[in-house]
mmCIF file of the N, C-alpha and C atoms, coordinates in Angstrom:
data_MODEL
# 
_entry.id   MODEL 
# 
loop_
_atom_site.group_PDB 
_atom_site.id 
_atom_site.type_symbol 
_atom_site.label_atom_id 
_atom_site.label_alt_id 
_atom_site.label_comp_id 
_atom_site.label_asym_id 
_atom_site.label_entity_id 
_atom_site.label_seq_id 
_atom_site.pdbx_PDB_ins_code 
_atom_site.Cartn_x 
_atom_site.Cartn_y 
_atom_site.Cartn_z 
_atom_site.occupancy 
_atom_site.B_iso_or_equiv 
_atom_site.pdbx_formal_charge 
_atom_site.auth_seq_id 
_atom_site.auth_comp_id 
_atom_site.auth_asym_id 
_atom_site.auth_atom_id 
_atom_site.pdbx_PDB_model_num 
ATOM 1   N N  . UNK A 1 1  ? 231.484 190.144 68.571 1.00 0.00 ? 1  UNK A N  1 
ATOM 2   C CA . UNK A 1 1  ? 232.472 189.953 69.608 1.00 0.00 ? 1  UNK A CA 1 
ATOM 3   C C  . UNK A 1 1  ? 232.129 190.856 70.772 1.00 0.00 ? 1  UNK A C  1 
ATOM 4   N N  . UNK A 1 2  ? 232.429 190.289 71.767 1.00 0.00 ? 2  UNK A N  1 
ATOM 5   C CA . UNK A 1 2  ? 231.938 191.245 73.080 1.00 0.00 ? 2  UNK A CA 1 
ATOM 6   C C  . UNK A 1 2  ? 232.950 190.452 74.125 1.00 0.00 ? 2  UNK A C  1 
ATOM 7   N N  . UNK A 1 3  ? 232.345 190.952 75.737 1.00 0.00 ? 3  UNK A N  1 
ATOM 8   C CA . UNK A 1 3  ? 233.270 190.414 76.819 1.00 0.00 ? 3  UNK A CA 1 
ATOM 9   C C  . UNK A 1 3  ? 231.959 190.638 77.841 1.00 0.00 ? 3  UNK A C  1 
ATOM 10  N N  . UNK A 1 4  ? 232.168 189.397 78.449 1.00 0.00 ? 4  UNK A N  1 
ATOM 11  C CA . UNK A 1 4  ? 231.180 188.620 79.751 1.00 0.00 ? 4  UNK A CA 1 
ATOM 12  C C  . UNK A 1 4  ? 232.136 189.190 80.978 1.00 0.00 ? 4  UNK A C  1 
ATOM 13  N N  . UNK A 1 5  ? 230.968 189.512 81.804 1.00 0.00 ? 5  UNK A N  1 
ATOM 14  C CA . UNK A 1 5  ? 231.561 189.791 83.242 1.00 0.00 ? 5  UNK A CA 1 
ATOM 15  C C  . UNK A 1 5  ? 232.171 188.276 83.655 1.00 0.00 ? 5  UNK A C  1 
ATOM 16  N N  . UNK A 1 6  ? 232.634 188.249 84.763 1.00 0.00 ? 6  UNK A N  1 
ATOM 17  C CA . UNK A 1 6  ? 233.730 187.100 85.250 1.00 0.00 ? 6  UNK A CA 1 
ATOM 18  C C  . UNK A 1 6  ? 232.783 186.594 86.283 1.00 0.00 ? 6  UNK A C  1 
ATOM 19  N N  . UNK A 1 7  ? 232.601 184.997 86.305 1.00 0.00 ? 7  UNK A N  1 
ATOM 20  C CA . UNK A 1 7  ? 232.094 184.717 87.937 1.00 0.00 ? 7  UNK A CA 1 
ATOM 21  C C  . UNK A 1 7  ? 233.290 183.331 88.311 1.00 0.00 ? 7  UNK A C  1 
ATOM 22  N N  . UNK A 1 8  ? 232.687 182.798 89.460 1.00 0.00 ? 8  UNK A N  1 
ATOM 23  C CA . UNK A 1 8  ? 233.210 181.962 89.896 1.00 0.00 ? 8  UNK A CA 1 
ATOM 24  C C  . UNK A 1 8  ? 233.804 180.298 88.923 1.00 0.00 ? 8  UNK A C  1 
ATOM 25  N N  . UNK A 1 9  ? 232.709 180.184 88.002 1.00 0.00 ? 9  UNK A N  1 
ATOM 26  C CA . UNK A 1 9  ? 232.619 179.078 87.142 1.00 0.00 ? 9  UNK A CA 1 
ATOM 27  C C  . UNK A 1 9  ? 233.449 179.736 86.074 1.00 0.00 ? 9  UNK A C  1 
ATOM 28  N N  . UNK A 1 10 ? 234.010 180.722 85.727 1.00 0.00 ? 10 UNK A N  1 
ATOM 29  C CA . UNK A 1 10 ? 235.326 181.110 84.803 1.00 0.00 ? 10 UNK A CA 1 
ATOM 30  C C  . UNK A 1 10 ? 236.468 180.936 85.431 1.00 0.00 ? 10 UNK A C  1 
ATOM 31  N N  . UNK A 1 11 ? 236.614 180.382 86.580 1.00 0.00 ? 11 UNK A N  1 
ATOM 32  C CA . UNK A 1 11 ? 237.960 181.084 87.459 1.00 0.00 ? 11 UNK A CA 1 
ATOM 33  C C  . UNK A 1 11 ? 239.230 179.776 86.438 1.00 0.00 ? 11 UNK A C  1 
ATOM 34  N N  . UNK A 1 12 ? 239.253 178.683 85.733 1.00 0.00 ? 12 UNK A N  1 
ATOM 35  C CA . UNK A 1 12 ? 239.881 178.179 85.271 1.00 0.00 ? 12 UNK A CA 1 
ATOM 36  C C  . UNK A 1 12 ? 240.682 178.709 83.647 1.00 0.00 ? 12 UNK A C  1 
ATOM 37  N N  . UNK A 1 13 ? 239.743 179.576 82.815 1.00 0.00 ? 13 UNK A N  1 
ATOM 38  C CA . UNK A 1 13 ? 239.559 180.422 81.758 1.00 0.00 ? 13 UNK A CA 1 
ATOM 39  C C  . UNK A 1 13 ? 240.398 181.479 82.127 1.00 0.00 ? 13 UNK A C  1 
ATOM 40  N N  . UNK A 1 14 ? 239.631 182.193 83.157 1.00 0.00 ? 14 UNK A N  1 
ATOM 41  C CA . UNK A 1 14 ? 240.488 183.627 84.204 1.00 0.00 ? 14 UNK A CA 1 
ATOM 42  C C  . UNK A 1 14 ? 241.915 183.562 84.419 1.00 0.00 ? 14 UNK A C  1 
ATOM 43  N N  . UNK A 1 15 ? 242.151 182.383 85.118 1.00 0.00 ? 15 UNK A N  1 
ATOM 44  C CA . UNK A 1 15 ? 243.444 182.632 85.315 1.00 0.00 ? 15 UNK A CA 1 
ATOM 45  C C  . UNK A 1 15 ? 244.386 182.119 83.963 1.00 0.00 ? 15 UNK A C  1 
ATOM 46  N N  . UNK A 1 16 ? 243.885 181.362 83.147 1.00 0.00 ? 16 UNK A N  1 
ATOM 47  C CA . UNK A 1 16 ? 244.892 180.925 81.781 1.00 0.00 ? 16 UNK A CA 1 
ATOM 48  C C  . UNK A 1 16 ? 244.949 182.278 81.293 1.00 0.00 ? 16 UNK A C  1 
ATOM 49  N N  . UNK A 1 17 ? 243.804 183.405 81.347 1.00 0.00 ? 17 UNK A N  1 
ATOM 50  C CA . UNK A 1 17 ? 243.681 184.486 80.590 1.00 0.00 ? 17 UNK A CA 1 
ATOM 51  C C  . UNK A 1 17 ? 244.637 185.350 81.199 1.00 0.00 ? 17 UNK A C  1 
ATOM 52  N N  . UNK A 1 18 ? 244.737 185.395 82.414 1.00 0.00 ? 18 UNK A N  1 
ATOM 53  C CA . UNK A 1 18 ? 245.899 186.257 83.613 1.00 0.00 ? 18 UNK A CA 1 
ATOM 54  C C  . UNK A 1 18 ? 247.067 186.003 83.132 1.00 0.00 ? 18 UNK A C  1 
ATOM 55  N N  . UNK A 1 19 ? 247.518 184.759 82.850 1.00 0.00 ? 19 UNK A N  1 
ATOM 56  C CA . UNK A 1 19 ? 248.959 184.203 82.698 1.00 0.00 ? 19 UNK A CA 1 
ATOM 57  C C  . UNK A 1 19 ? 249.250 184.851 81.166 1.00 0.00 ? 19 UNK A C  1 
ATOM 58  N N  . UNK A 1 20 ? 248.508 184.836 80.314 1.00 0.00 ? 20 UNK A N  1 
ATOM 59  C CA . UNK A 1 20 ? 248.418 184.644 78.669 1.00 0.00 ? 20 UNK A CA 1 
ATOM 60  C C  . UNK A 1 20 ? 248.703 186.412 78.802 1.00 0.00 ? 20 UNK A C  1 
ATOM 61  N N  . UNK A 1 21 ? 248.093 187.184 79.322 1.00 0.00 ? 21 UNK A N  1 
ATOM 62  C CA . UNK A 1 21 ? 247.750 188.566 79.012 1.00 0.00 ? 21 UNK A CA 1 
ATOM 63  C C  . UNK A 1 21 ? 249.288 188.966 79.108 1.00 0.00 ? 21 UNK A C  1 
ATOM 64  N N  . UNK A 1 22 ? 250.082 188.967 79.921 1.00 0.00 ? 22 UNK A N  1 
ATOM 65  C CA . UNK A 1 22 ? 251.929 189.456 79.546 1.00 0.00 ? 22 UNK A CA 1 
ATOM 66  C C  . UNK A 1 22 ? 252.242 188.513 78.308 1.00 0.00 ? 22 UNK A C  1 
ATOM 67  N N  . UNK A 1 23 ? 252.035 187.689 78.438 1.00 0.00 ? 23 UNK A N  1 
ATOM 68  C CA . UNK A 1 23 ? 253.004 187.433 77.023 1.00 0.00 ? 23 UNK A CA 1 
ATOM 69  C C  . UNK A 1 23 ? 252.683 187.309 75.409 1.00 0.00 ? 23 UNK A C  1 
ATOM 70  N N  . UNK A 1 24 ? 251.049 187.665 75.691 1.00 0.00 ? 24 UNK A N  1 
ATOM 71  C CA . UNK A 1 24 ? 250.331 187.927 74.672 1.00 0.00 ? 24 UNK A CA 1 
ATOM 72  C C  . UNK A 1 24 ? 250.900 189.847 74.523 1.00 0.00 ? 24 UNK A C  1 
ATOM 73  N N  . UNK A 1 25 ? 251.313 190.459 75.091 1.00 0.00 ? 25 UNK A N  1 
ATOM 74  C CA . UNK A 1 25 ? 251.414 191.997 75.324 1.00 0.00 ? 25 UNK A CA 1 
ATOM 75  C C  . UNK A 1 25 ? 252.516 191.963 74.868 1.00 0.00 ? 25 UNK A C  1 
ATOM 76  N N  . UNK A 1 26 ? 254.176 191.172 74.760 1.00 0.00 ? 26 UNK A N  1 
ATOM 77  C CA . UNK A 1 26 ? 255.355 191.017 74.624 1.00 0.00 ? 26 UNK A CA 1 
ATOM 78  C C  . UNK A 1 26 ? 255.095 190.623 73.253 1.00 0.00 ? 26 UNK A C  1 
ATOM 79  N N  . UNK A 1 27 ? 254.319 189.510 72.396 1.00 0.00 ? 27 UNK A N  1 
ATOM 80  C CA . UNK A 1 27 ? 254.621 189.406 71.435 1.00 0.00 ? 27 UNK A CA 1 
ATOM 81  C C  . UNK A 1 27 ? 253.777 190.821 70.214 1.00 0.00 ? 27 UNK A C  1 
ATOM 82  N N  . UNK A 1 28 ? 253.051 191.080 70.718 1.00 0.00 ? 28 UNK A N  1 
ATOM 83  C CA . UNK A 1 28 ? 252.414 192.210 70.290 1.00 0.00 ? 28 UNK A CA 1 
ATOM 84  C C  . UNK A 1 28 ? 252.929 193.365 70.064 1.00 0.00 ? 28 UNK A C  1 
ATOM 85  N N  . UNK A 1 29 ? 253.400 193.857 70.909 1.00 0.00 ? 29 UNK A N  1 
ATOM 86  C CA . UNK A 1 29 ? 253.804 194.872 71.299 1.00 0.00 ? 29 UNK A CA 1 
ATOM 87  C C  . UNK A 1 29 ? 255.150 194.877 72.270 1.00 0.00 ? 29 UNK A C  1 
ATOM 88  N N  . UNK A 1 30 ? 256.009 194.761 71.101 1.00 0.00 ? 30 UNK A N  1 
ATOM 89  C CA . UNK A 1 30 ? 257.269 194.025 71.899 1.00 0.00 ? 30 UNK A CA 1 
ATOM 90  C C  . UNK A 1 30 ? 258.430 195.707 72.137 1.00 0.00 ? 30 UNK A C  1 
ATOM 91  N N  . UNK A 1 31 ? 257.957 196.155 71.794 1.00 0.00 ? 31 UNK A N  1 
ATOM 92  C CA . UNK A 1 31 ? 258.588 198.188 71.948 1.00 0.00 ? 31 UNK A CA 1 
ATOM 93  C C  . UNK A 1 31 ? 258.513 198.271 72.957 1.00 0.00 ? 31 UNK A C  1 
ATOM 94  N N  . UNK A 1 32 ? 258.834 198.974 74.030 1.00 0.00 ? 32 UNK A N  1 
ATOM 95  C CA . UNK A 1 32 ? 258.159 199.943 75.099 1.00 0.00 ? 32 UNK A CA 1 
ATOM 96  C C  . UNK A 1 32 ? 256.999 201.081 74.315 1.00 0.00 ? 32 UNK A C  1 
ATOM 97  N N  . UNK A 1 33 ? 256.189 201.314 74.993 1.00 0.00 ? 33 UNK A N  1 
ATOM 98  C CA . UNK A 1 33 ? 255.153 202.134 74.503 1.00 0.00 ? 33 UNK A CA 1 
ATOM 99  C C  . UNK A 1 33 ? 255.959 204.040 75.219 1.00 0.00 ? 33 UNK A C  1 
ATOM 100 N N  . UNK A 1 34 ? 256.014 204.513 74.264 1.00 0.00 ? 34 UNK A N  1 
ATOM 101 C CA . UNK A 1 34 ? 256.525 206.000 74.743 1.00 0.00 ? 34 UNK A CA 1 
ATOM 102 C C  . UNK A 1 34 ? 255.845 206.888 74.277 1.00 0.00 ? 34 UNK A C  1 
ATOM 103 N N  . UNK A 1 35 ? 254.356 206.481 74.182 1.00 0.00 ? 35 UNK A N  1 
ATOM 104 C CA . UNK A 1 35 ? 253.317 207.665 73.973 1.00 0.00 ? 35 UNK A CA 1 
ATOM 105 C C  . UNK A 1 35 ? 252.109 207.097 74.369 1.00 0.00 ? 35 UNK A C  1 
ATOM 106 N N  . UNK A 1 36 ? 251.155 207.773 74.657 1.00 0.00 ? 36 UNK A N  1 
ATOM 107 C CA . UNK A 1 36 ? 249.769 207.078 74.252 1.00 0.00 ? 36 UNK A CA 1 
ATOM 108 C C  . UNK A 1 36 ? 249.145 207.450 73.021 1.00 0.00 ? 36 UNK A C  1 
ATOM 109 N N  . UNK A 1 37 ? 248.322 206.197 72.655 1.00 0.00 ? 37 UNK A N  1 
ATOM 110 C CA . UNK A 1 37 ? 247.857 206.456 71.704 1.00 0.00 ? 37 UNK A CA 1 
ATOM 111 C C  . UNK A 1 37 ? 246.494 207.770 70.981 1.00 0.00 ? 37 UNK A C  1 
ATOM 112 N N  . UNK A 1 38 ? 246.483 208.714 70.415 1.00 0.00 ? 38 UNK A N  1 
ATOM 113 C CA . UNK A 1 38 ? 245.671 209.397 70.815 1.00 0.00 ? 38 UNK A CA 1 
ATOM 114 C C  . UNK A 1 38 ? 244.495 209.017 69.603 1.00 0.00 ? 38 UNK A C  1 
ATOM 115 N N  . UNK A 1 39 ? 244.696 208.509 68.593 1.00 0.00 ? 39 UNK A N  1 
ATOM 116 C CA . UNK A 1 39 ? 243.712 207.915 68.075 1.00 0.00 ? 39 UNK A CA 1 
ATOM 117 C C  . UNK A 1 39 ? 242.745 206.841 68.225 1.00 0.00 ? 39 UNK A C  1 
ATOM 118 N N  . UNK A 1 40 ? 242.996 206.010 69.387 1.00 0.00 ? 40 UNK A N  1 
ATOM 119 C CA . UNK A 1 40 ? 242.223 205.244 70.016 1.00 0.00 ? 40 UNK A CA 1 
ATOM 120 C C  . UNK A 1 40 ? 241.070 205.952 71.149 1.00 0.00 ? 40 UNK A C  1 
ATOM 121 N N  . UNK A 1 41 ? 239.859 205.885 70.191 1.00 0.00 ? 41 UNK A N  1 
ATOM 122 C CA . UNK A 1 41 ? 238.814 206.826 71.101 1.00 0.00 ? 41 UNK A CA 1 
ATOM 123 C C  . UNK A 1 41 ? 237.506 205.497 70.883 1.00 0.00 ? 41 UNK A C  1 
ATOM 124 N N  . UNK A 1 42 ? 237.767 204.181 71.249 1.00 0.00 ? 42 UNK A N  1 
ATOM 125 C CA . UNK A 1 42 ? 236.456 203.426 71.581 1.00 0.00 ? 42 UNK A CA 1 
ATOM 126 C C  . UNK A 1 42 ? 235.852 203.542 72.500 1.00 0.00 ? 42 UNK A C  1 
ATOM 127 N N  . UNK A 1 43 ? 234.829 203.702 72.544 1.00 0.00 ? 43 UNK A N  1 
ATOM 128 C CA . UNK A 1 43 ? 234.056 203.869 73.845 1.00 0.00 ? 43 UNK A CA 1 
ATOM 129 C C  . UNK A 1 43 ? 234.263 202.504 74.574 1.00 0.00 ? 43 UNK A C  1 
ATOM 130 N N  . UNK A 1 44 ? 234.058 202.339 75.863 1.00 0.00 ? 44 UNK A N  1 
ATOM 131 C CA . UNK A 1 44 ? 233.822 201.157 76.642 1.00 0.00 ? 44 UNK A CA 1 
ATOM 132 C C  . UNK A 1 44 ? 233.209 201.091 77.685 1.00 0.00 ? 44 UNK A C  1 
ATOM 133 N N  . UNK A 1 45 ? 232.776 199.832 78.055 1.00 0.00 ? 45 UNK A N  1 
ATOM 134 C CA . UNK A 1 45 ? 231.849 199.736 79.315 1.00 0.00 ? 45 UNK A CA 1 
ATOM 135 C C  . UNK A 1 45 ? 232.218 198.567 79.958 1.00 0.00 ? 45 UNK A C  1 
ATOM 136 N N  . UNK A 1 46 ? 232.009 198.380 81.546 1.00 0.00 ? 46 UNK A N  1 
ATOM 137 C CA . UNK A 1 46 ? 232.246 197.205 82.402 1.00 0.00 ? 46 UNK A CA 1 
ATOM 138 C C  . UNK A 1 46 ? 230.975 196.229 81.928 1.00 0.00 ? 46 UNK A C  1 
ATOM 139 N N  . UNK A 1 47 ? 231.892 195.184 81.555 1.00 0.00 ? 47 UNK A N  1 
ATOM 140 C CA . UNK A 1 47 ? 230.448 193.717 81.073 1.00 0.00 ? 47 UNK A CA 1 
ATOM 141 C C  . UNK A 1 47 ? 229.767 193.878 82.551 1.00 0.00 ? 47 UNK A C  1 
ATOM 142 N N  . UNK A 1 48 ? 228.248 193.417 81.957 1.00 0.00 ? 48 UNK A N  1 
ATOM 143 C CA . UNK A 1 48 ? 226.828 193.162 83.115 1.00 0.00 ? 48 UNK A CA 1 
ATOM 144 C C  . UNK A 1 48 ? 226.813 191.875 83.294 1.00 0.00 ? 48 UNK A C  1 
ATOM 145 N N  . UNK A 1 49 ? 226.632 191.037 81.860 1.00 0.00 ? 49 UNK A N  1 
ATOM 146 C CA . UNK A 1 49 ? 226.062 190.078 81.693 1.00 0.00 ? 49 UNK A CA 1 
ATOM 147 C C  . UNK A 1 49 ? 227.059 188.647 81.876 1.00 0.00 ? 49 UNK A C  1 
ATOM 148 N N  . UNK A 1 50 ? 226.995 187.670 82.329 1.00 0.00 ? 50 UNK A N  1 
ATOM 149 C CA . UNK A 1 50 ? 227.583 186.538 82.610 1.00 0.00 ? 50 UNK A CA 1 
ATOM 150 C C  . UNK A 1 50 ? 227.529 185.686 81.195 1.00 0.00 ? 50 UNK A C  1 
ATOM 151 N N  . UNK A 1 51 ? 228.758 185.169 81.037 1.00 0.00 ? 51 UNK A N  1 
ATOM 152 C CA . UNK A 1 51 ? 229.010 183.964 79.563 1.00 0.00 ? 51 UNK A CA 1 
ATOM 153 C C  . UNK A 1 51 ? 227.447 182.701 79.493 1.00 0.00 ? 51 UNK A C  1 
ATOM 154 N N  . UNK A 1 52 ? 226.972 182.689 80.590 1.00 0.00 ? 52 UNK A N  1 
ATOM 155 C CA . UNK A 1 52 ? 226.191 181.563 80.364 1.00 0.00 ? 52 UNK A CA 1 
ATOM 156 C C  . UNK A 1 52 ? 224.979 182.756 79.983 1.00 0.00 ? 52 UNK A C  1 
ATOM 157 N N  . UNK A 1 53 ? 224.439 184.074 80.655 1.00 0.00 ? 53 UNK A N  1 
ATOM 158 C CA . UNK A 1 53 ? 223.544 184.230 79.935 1.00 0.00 ? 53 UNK A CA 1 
ATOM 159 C C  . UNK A 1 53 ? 223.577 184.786 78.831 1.00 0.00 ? 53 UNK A C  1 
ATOM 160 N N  . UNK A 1 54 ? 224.789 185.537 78.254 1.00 0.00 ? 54 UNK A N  1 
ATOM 161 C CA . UNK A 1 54 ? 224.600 185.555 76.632 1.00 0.00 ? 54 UNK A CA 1 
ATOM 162 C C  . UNK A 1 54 ? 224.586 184.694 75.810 1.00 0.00 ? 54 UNK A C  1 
ATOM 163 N N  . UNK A 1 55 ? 225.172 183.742 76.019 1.00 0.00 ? 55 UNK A N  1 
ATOM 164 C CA . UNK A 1 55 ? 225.240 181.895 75.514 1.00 0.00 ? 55 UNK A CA 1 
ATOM 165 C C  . UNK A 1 55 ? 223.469 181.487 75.255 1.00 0.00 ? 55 UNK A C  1 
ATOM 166 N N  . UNK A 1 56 ? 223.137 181.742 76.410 1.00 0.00 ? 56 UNK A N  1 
ATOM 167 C CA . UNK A 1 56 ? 221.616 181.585 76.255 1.00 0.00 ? 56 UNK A CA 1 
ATOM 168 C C  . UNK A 1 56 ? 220.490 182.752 75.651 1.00 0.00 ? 56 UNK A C  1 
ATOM 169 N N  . UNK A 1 57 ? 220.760 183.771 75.620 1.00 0.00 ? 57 UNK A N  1 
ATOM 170 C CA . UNK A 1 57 ? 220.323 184.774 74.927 1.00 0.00 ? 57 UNK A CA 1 
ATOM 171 C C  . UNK A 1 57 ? 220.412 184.785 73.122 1.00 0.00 ? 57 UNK A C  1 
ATOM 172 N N  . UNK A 1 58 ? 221.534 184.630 72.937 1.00 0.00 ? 58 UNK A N  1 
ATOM 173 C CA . UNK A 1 58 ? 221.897 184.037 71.797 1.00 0.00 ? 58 UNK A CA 1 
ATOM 174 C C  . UNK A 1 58 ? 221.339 182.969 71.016 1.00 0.00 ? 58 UNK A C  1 
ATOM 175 N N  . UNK A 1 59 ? 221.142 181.829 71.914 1.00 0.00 ? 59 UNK A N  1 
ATOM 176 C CA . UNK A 1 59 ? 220.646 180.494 71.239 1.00 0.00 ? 59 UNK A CA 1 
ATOM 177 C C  . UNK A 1 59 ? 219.323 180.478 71.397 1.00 0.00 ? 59 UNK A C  1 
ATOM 178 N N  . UNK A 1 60 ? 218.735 181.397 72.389 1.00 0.00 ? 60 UNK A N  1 
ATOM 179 C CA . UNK A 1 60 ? 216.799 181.418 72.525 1.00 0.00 ? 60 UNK A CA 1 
ATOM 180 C C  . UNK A 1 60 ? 216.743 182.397 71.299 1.00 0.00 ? 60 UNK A C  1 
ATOM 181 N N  . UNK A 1 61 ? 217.124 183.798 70.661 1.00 0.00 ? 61 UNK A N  1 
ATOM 182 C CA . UNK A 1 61 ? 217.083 184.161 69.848 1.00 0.00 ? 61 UNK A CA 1 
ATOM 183 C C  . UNK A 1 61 ? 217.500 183.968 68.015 1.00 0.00 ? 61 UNK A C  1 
ATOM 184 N N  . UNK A 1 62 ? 218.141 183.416 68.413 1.00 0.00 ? 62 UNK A N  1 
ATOM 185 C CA . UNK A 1 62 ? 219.157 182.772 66.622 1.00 0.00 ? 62 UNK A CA 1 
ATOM 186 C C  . UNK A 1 62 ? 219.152 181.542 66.046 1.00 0.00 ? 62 UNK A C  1 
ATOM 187 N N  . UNK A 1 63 ? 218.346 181.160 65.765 1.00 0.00 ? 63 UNK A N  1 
ATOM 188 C CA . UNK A 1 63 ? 218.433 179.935 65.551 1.00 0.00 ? 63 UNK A CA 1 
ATOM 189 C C  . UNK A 1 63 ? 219.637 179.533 64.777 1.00 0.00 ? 63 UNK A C  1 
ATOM 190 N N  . UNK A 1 64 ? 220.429 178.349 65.067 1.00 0.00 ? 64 UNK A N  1 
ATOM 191 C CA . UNK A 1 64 ? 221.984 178.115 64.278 1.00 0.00 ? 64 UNK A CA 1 
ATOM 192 C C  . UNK A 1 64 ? 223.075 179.058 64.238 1.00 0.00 ? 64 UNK A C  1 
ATOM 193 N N  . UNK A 1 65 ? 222.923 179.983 65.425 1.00 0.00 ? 65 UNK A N  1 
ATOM 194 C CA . UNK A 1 65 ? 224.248 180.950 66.210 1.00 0.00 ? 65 UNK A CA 1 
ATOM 195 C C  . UNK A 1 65 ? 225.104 179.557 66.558 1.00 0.00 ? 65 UNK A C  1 
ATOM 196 N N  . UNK A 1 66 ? 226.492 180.345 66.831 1.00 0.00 ? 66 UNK A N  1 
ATOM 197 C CA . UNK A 1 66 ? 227.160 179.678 67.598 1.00 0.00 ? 66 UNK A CA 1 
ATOM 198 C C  . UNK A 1 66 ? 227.884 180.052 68.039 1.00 0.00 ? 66 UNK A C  1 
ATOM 199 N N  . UNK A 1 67 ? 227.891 180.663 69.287 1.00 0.00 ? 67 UNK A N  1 
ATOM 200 C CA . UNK A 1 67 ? 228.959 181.143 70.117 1.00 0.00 ? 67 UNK A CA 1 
ATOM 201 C C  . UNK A 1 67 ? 230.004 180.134 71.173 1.00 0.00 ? 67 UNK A C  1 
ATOM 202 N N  . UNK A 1 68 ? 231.096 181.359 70.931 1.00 0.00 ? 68 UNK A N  1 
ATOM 203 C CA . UNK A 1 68 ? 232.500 180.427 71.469 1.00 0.00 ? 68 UNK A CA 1 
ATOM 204 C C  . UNK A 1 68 ? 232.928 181.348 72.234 1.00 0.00 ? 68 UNK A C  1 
ATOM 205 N N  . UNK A 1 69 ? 233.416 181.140 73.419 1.00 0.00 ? 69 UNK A N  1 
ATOM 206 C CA . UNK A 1 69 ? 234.247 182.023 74.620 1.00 0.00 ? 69 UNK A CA 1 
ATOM 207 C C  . UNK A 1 69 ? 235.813 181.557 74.276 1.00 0.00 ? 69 UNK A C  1 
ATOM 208 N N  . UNK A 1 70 ? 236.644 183.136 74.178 1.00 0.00 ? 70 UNK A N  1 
ATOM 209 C CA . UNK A 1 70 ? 237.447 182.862 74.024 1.00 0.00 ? 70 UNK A CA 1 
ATOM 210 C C  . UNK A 1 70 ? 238.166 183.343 75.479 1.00 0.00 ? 70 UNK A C  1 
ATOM 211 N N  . UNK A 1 71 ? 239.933 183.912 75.220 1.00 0.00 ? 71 UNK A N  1 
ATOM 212 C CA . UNK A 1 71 ? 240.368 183.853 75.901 1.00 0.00 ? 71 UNK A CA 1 
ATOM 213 C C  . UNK A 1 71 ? 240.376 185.720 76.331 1.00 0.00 ? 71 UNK A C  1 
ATOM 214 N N  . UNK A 1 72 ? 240.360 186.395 77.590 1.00 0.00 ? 72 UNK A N  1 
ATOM 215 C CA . UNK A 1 72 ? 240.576 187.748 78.129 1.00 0.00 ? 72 UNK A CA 1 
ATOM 216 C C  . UNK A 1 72 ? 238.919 187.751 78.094 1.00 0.00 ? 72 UNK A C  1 
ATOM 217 N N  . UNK A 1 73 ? 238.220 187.024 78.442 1.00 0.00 ? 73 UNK A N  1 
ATOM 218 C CA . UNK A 1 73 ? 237.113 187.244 78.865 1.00 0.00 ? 73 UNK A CA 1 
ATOM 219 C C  . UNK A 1 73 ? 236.364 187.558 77.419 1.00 0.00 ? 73 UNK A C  1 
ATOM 220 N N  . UNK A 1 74 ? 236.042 187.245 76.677 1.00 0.00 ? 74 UNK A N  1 
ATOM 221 C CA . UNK A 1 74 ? 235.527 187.464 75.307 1.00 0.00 ? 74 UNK A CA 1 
ATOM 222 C C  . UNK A 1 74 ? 234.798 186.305 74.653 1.00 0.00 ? 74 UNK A C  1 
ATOM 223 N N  . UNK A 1 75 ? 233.916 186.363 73.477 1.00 0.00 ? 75 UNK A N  1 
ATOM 224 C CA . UNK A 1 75 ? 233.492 185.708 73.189 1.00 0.00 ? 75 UNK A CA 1 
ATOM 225 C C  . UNK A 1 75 ? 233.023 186.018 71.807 1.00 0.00 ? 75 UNK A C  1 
ATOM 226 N N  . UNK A 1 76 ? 232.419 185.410 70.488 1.00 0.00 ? 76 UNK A N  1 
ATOM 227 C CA . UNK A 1 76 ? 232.384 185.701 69.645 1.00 0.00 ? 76 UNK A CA 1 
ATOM 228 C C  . UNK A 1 76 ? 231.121 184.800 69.283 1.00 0.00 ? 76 UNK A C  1 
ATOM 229 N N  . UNK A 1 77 ? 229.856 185.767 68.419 1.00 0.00 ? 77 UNK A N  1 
ATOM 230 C CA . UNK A 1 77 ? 228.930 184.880 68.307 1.00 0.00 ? 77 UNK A CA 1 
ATOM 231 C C  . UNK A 1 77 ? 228.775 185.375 66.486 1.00 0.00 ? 77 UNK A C  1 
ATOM 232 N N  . UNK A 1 78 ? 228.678 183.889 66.055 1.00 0.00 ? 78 UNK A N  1 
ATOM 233 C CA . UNK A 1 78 ? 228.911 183.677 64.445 1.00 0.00 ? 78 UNK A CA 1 
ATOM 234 C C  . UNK A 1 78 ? 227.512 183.025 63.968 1.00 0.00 ? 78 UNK A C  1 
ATOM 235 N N  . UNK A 1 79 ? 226.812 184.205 63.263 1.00 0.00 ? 79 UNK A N  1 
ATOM 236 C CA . UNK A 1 79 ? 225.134 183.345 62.748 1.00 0.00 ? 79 UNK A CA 1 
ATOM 237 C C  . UNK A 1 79 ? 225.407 183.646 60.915 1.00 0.00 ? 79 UNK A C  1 
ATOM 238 N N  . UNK A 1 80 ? 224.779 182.640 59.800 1.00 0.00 ? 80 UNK A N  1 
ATOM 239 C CA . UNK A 1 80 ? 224.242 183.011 58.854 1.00 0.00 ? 80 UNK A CA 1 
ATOM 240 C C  . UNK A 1 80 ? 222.930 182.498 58.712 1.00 0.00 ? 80 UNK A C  1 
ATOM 241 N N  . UNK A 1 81 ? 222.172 183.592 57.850 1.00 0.00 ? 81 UNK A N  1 
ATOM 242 C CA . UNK A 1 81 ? 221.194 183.825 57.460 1.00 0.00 ? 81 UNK A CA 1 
ATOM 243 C C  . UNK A 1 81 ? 220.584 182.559 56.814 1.00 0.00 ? 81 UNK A C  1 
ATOM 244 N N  . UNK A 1 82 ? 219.762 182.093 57.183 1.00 0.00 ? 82 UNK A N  1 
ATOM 245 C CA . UNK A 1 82 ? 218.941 180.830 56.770 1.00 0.00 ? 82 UNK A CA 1 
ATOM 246 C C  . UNK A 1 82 ? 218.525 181.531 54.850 1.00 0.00 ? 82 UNK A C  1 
ATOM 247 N N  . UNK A 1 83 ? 218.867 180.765 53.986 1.00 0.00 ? 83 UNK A N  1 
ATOM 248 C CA . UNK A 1 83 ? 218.704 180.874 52.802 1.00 0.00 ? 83 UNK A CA 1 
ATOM 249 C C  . UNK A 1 83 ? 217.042 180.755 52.168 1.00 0.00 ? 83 UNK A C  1 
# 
């Protein structure tokens, strides 16, 4: 699982993901938050790479990957091991 920088050819994805992100946050996390969390120490970084070229990075490398873009800019790539 990872997350693709945003371009112009997401802007339909983008904004379902804009709308989704409050009320995906309400059913989640339906409390007010009155702390931060201090056990949350993931590192993170701003995505480089665009959905079409990990899509293609993926499928020139893996044979029988299959990646799916989901929603908040994310994507998930699912391979097994040829037997």
């Amino acid at each position: 699982m990872g997350c693709y920088r945003e371009t112009s050819a997401d802007l339909a994805l983008s904004m379902l993901s804009l709308l989704a992100n409050p009320l995906v946050g309400l059913i989640k996390h339906h409390r007010r938050a009155d702390r931060y969390l201090q056990e949350v120490r993931t590192p993170t970084v701003a995505p480089t790479e665009t959905w079409h070229r990990i899509n293609g990075a993926f499928k020139s490398e893996l044979v029988g990957v299959s990646v799916h873009r989901g929603l908040f800019w994310r994507y998930v790539a699912t391979w097994t091991a040829p037997a």
